[in-house]
N, C-alpha and C positions, 0 to 999 in steps of 0.2 A: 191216720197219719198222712201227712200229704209229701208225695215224692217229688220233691221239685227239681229233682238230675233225671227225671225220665219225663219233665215238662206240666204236672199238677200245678194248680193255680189255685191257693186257697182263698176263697172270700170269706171276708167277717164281717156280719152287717147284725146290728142289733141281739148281741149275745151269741150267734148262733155261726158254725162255720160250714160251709159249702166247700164241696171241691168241683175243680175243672178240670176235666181230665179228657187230653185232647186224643182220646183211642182211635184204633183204628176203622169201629164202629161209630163211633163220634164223626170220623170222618164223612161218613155215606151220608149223613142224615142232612149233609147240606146241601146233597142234591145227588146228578148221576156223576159216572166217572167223568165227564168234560166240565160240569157245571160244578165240578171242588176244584179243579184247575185252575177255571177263571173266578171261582171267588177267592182263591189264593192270590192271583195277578190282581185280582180290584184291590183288595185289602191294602198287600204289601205295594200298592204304587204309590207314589207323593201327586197330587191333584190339585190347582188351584181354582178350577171355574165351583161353583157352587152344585153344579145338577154331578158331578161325576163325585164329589166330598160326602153328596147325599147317597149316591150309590154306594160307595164304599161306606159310608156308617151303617146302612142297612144289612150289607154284610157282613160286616165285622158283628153285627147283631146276631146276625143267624147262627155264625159259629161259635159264639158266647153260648146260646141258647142250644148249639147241638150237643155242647162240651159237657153241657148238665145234666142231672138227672131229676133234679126238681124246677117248680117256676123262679124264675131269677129275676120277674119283672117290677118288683120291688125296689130292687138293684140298678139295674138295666135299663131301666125302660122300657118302652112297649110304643107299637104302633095302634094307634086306635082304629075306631068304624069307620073316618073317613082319611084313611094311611098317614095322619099325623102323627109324629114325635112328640109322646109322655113322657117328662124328663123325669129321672126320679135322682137316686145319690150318686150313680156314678157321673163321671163328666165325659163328656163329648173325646178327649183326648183318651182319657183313662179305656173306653172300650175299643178305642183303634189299636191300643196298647198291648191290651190282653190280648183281643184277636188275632194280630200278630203275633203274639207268642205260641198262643195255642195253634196255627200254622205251621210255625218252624216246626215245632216239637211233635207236628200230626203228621205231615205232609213230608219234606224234607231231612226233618233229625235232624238235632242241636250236637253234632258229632264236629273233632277237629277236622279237617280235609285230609285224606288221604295223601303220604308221602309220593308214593309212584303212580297216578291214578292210572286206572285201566282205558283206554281209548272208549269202548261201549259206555263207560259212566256218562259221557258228556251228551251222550243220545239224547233230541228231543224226543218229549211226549207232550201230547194233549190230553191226555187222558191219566186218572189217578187212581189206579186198581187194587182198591185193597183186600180183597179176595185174595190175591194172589201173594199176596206179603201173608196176609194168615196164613195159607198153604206153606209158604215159607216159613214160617214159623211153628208151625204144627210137627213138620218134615226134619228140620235140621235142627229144634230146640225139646222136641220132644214135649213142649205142650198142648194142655188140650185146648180142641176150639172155641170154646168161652175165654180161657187163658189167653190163646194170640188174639182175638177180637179186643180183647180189654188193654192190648199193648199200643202202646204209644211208637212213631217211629222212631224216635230218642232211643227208646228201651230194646227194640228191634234190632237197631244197627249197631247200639252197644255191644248186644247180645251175640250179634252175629260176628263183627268186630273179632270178638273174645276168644268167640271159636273158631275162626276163619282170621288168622292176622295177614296182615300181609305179608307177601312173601319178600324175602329178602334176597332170595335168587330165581332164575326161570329152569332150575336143574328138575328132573321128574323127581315126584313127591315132596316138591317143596312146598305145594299148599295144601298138602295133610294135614291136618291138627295133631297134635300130639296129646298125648292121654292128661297130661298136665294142662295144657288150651280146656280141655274138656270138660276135667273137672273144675277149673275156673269158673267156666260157663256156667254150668249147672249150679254153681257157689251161688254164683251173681245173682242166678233167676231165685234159687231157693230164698236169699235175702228179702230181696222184691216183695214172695211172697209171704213171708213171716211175718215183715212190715205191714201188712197188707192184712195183718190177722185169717191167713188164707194156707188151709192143712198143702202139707206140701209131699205130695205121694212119692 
């Protein structure tokens, strides 16, 4: 099943369906923590000169291809032996498309904005550390670490969301969760996993 509220991209090409699933593992594989940063900025920029369109289609390649678990270049396309563009069924548009998608939903999370944001939220980074978001999620969702590796930031900040809402005053214990928040939570993720044909301890 492909979960497309936690950011899956299913492809169908020739009988057969593929998913894209933009994890947090998926993440890494486009490079180090500064080098998903800026191919998040290359992707999501708008570029008119031709050499910076070709950068950015190269990357939006990469993240296509990290998103996967099989060869896509059937699909996709491919660069050859001498770095030229194999066109195959997708289009030029269609994988600036995806890639974009699969960014928001890896990187950022496809979440509404926050009513009251916290000041620290608007902190730059250079850097995209998703070690630390698994730890995050290991710690406060009670999965395990194949479990938060396999999450999407969508799924993450939902999840976290759920158990951690915002607070609606600054009185002490107002941003306890309540046992109601909690068991939500654990609702949410156990779905997730059902759907997912994945035993849920």
């Amino acid at each position: 099943m492909i979960l497309t509220d936690i950011g899956e991209i299913g492809v169908h090409y020739k009988g057969n369906t593929y998913i894209l699933r933009p994890s947090l593992y998926a993440m890494t594989q486009i490079g180090d923590k500064k080098e998903i940063l800026l191919s998040y900025a290359i992707v999501m920029s708008e570029f008119t000169d031709k050499k910076s369109k070709w950068r950015q289609f190269n990357e939006a390649l990469a993240v296509i291809n990290s998103c996967s678990e099989v060869d896509l270049s059937e699909v996709f396309g491919y660069l050859n032996d001498k770095c030229k563009y194999v066109k195959k069924a997708a289009n030029y548009t269609d994988v600036i498309a995806i890639a974009r998608s699969l960014l928001k939903h890896g990187i950022t999370g496809a979440q509404e904005p926050l009513k009251n944001k916290e000041p620290d939220q608007s902190t730059y980074t250079n850097e995209f550390k998703a070690s630390e978001h698994v730890s995050l999620a290991m710690a406060h969702l009670g999965v395990t670490e194949k479990e938060a590796w396999n999450m999407t930031m969508t799924s993450l900040v939902g999840a976290m969301r759920a158990k951690f809402p915002e607070p609606e005053s600054n009185e002490p214990g107002s941003k306890a969760p309540t046992k109601e928040q909690h068991e939500a939570t654990m609702e949410w993720f156990e779905k997730i996993q059902r759907k997912r044909g994945q035993k849920v301890h």
